[in-house]
SENU-872141 format. One line per 8 residues: their letters; for each residue x, y, z of C-alpha. Coordinates in Angstrom, 3 decimals. Each point is the difference from the previous one (the first is absolute). Example, Ala and Ser with C-alpha at 12.3 -4.5 7.8 and 13.67 -1.06 7.14 Angstrom:
2
as	12.300 -4.500 7.800 ~ 1.370 3.440 -0.660;
END
This chain:
308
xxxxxxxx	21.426 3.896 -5.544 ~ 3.008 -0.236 -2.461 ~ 3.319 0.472 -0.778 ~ 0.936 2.414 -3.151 ~ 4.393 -0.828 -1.370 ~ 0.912 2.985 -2.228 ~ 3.599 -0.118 -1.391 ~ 1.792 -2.801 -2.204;
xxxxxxxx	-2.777 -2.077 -1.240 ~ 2.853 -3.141 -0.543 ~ 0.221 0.120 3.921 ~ -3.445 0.779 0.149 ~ -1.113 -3.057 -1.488 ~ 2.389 -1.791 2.340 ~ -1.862 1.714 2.663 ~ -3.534 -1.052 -1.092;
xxxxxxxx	1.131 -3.858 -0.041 ~ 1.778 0.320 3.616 ~ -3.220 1.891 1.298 ~ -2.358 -2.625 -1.628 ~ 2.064 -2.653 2.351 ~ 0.187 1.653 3.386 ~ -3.063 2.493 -0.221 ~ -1.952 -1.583 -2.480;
xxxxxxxx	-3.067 1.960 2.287 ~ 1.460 3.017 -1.054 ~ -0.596 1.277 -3.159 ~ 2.729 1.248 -1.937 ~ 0.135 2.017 -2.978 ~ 2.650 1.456 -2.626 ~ 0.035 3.310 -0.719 ~ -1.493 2.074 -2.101;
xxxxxxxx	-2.550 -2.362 0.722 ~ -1.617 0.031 3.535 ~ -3.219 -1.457 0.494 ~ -2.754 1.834 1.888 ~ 2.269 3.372 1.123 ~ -1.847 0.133 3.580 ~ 0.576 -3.057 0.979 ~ 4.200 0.371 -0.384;
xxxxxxxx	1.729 0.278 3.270 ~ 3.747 -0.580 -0.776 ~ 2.291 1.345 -2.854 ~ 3.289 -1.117 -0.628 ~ 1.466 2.698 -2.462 ~ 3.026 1.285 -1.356 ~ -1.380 2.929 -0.481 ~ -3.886 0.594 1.148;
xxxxxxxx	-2.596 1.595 -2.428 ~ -0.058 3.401 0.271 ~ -3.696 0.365 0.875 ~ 0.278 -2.524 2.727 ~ -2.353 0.902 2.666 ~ -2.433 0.446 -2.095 ~ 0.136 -2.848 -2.414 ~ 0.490 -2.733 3.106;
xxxxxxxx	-2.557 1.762 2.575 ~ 1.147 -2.747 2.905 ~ 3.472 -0.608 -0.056 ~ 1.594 -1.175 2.799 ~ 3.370 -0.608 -0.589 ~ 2.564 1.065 -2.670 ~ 3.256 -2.112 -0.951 ~ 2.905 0.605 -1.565;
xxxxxxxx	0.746 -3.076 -2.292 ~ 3.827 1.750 0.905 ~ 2.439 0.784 2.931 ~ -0.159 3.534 -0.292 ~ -3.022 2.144 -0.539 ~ 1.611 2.972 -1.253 ~ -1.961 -0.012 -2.873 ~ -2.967 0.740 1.651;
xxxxxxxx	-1.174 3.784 0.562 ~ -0.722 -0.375 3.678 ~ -2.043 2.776 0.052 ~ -2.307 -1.132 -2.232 ~ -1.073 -3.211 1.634 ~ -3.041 0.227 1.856 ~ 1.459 1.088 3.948 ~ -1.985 -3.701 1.146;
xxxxxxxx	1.456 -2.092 -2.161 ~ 2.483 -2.436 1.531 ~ 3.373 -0.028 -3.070 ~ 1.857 -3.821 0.763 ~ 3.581 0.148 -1.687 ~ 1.358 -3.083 -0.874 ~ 1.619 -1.906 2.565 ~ 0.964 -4.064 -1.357;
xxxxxxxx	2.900 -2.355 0.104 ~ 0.026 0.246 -4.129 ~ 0.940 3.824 -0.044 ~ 2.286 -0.637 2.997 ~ 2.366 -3.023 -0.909 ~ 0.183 1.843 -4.056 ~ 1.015 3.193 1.892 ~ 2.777 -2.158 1.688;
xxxxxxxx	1.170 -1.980 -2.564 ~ 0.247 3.655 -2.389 ~ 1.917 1.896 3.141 ~ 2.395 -3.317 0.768 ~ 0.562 0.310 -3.684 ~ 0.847 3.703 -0.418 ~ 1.778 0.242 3.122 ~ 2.043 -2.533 -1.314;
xxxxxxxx	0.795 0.870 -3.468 ~ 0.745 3.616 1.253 ~ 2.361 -1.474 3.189 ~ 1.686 -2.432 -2.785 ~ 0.586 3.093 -2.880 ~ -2.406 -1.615 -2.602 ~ -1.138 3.323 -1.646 ~ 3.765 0.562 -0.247;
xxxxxxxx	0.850 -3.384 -1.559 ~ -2.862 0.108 -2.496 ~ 1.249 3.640 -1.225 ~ 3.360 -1.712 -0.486 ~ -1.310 -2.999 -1.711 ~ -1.537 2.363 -2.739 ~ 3.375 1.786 -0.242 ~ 1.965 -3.370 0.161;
xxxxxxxx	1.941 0.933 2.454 ~ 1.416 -3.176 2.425 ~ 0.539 1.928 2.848 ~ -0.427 -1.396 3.848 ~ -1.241 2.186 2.921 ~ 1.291 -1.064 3.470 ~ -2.925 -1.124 1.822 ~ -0.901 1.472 3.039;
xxxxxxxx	-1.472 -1.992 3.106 ~ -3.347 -0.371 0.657 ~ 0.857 0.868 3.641 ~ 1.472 3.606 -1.020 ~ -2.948 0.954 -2.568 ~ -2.958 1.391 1.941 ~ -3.418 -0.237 -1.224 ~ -2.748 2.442 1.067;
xxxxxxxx	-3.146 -0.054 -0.222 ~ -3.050 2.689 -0.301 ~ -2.876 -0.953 1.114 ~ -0.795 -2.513 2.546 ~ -3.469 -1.230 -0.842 ~ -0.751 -3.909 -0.781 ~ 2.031 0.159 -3.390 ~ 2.342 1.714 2.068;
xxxxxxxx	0.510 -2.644 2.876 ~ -0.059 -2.768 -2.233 ~ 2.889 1.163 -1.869 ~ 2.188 0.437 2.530 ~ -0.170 -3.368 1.436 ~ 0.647 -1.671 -3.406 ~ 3.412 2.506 -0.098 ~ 1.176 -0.834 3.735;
xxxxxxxx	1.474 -3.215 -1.224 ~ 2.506 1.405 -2.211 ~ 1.977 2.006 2.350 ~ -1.012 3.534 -0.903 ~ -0.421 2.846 2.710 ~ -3.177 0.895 -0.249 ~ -1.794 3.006 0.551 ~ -3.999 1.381 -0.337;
xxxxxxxx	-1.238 3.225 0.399 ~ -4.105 0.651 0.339 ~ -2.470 2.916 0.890 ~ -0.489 -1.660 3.643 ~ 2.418 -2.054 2.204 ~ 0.269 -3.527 -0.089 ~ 2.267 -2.637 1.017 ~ 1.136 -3.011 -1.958;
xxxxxxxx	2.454 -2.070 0.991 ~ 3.675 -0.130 -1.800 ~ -1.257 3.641 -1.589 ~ 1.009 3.370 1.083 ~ -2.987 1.996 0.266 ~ -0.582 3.569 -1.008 ~ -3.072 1.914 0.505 ~ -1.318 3.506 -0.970;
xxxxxxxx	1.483 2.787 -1.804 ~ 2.920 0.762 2.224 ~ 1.316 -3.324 -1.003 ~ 0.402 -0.358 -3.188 ~ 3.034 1.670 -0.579 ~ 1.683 -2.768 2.422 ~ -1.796 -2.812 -1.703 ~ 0.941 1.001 -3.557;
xxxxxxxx	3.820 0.376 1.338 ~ -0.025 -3.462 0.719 ~ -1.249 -1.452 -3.494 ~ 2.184 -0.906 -2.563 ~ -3.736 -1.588 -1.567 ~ -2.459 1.789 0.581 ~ -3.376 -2.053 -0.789 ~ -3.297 2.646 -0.237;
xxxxxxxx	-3.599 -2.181 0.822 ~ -1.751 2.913 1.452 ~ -3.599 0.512 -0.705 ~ -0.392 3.327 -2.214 ~ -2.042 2.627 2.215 ~ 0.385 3.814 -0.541 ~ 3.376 -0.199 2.402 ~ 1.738 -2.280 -1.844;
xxxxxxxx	-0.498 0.841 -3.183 ~ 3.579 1.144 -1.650 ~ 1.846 -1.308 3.180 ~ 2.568 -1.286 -2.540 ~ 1.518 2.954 -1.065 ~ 3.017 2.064 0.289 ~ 0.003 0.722 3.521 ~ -0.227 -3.494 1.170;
xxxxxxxx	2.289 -1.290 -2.665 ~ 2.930 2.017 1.460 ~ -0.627 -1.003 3.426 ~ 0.947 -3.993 -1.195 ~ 3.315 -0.661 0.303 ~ 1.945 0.528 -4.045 ~ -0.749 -3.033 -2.527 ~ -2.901 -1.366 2.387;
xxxxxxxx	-2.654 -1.368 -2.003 ~ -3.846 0.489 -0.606 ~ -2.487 -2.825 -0.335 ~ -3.969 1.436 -0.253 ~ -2.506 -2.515 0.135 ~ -2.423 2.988 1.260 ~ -1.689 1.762 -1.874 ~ 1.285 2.490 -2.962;
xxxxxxxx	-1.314 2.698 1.477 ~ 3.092 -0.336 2.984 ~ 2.673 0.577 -2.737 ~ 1.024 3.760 -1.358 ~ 1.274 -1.430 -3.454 ~ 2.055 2.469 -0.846 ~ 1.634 0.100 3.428 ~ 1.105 -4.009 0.164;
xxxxxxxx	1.603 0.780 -3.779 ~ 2.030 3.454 1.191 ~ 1.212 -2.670 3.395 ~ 0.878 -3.471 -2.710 ~ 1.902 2.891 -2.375 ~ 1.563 1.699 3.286 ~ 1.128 -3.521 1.458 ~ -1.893 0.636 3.132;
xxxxxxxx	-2.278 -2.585 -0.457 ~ 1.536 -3.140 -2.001 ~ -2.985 -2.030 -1.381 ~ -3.962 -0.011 0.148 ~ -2.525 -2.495 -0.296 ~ -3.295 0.783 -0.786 ~ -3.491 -2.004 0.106 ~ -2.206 2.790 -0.232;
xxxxxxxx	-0.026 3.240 -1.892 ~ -2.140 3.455 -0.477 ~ -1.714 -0.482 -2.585 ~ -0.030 -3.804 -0.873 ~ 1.328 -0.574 -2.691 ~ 3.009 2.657 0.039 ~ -0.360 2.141 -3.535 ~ 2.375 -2.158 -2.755;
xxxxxxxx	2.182 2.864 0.192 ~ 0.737 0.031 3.496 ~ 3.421 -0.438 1.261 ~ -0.433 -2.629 2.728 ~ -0.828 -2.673 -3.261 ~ 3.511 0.327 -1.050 ~ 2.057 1.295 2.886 ~ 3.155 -2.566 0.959;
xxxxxxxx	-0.780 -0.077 3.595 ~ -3.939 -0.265 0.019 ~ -1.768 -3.356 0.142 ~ -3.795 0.618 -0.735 ~ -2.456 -2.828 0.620 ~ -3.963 0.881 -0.397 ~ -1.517 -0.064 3.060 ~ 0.686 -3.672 1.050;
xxxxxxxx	1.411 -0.062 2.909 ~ -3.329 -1.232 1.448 ~ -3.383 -1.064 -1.083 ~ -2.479 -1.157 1.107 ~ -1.040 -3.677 0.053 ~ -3.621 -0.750 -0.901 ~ 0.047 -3.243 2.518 ~ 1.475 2.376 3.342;
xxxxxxxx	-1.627 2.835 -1.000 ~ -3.204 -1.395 0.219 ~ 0.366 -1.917 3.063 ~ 1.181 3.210 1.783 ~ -3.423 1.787 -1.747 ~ -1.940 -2.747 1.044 ~ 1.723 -0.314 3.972 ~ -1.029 3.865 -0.002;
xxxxxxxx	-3.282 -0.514 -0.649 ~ -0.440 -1.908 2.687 ~ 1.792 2.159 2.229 ~ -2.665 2.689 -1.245 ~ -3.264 -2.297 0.498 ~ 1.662 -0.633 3.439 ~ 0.624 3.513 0.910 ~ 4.026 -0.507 0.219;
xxxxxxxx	2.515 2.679 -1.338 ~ 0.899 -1.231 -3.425 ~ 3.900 -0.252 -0.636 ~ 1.002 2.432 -2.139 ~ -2.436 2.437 0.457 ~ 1.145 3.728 -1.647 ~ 0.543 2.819 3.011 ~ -1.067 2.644 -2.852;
xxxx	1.585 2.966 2.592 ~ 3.470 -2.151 -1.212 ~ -1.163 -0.766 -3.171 ~ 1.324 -3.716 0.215;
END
């Protein structure tokens, strides 16, 4: 029996040391390398090989060293084979501390302020309450959850939206297609941490743009694949939607002639808003596998008819 890591091999060396403390009966190997091939179990993976199946004949259980697992082709994974997304404290609190962040420099005109600051232009812009700026959410998963809490101290009106209903207190919640045209009236921020499946790719286009009230603004901390590029540059030019900020992008890195590098009121950061932590990630890997050797449902475990 062994464990196979197969994605950064800085991290994955990090890996190998906190394995070799807690699971030192485990052995644990670096890709490419991978000891004897039938005797690998588990695969943590950014990406798997493409011959999987074949190359690791008794997999049990496939992880994404990530939150999402949209970069796996579902339908290529063996139909047995358990997929574990990412679920730690390490991707959770940098989610919140990225969101608090955005939400705040968007709330407080920052993009706006650093535009004049090029242009040296002194100019003040009267700040608006916390309590009359509402922040909405999409997507009401862990990262989700999380981020609201860490927002209800500053006053905002909050809002979420998701595919199902839930309930969270201090947040109006929306559910299903029929309300999201009420849930996007009531954001003047409008935060995107929805997994990408086939129905939400593009949600951030035109037709949802118009639906937020004028000068809202846009933070995606998604995936790219949510945002119609050209769409969120015809709203900024048409005023309809004020300012964007953007953690993720389609592809990554953006071409050096694309327009969001330059554009006033687009902050870009690359793909940062949360990472995994090689000490949490591997205690939640390792607290799985002994969910699995017990026969538990392991947390995070991918519904692949959802695709998250």
């Amino acid at each position: 029996m062994a464990f196979v890591y197969k994605a950064d091999p800085v991290r994955g060396a990090e890996w190998a040391k906190l394995f070799a403390a807690r699971r030192p009966d485990l052995p644990f190997h670096l890709w490419p390398e991978t000891g004897d091939p039938a005797a690998v179990r588990f695969l943590a993976a950014w990406q798997p090989p493409e011959d999987l199946a074949a190359r690791f004949p008794n997999l049990e259980l496939l992880f994404s060293i990530g939150a999402g697992v949209d970069q796996f082709d579902l339908a290529a994974l063996p139909a047995h084979l358990p997929l574990v997304r990412m679920v730690e404290t390490g991707i959770i609190g940098s989610m919140v501390e990225y969101a608090s962040m955005a939400v705040l420099a968007l709330h407080r005109d920052m993009p706006a302020y650093l535009d004049a600051q090029r242009r040296q232009d002194w100019k003040a812009i009267r700040v608006v309450p916390a309590a009359r700026r509402r922040v909405g959410v999409l997507g009401l998963g862990e990262l989700g959850r999380a981020v609201l809490a860490a927002l209800r101290p500053f006053g905002f009106p909050l809002s979420a939206w998701s595919r199902s209903r839930h309930a969270v207190p201090g947040v109006a919640c929306h559910a299903g297609p029929q309300e999201l045209p009420g849930f996007l009236a009531g954001c003047d921020i409008l935060l995107c941490l929805l997994p990408l499946t086939a129905e939400t790719r593009g949600i951030l286009d035109s037709r949802l743009f118009v639906r937020l009230p004028r000068g809202a603004a846009l933070i995606n901390a998604g995936r790219g694949g949510h945002l119609v590029q050209q769409d969120l540059l015809a709203a900024l030019a048409s005023g309809q939607i004020s300012a964007a900020m953007l953690d993720v992008a389609e592809p990554e890195p953006l071409p050096p002639d694309h327009p969001f590098w330059s554009h006033p009121r687009i902050w870009l950061t690359p793909h940062i808003a949360s990472q995994t932590q090689p000490e949490t990630a591997v205690e939640a890997v390792l607290a799985n596998l002994d969910r699995h050797a017990r026969g538990e449902a392991m947390i995070g475990l991918v519904d692949r008819t959802r695709g998250y």
